[in-house]
C-alpha positions in Angstrom: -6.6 -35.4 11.6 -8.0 -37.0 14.2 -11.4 -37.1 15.2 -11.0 -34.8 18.3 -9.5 -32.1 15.9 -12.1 -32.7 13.4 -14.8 -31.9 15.9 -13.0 -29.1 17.2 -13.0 -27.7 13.6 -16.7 -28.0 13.5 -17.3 -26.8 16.5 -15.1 -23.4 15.8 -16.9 -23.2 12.0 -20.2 -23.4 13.9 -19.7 -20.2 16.5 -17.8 -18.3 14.3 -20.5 -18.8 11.5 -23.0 -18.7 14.2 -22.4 -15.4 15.7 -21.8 -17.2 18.9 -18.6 -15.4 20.8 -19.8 -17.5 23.6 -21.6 -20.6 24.3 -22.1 -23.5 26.7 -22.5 -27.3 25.7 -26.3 -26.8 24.8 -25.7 -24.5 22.3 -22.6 -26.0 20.6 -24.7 -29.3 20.3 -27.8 -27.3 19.1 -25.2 -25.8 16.5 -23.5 -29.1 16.0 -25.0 -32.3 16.7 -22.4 -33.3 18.0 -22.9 -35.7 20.7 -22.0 -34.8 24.4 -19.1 -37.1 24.6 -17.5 -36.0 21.5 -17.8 -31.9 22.5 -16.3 -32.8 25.6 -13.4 -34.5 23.9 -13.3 -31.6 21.4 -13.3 -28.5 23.6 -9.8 -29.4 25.0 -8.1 -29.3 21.7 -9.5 -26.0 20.6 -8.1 -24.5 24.2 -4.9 -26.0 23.3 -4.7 -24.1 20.6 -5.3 -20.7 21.9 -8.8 -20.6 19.5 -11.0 -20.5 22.9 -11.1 -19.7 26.6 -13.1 -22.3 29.0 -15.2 -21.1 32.0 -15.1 -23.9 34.5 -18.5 -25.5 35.3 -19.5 -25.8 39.4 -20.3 -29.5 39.2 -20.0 -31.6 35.7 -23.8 -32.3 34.6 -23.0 -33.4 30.7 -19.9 -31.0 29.7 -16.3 -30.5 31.3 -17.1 -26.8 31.1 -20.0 -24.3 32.0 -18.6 -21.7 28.8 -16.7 -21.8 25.9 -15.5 -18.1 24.5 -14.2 -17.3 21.2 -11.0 -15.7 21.4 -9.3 -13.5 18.9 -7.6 -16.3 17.9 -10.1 -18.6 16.6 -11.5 -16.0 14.4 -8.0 -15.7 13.1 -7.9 -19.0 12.5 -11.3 -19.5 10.4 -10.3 -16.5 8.8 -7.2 -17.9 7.6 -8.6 -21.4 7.0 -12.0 -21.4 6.0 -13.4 -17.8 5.4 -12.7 -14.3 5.1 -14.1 -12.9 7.6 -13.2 -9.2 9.7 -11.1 -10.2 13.4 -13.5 -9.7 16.1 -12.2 -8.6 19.2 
């Protein structure tokens, strides 16, 4: 896996386990440490996979995106791959 995906994983452990359906950057660095660069680079993989939806930001400050929003997906996917958790819709 490379280290895109790997981020991506930690950022989709971190809001499901979180409690965070939605976030922006701030938050999935406060719930990551994940540097800016390396949530910007991770984001896009999760979207490619259907696990979350992207609000586009008005002008690009530190992030590529203003939200990021669990979909139904992504708890699917932690579900099946790291916990047993309930689908949230």
């Amino acid at each position: 896996m490379d280290p895109n995906q790997e981020n991506a994983m930690i950022i989709l452990k971190a809001m499901v386990e979180g409690s965070r359906r939605r976030g922006n950057g701030d938050v999935i660095k406060r719930l990551t440490n994940l540097s800016f660069d390396e949530i910007n680079s991770a984001v896009p993989c999760l979207e490619d996979m259907g696990l979350v939806q992207t609000s586009p930001g008005r002008k690009k400050l530190r992030y590529d995106f203003f939200n990021v929003t669990l979909a139904p997906a992504g708890y699917q996917y932690y579900h099946d791959h790291f916990g047993k958790i309930a689908v949230i819709e």
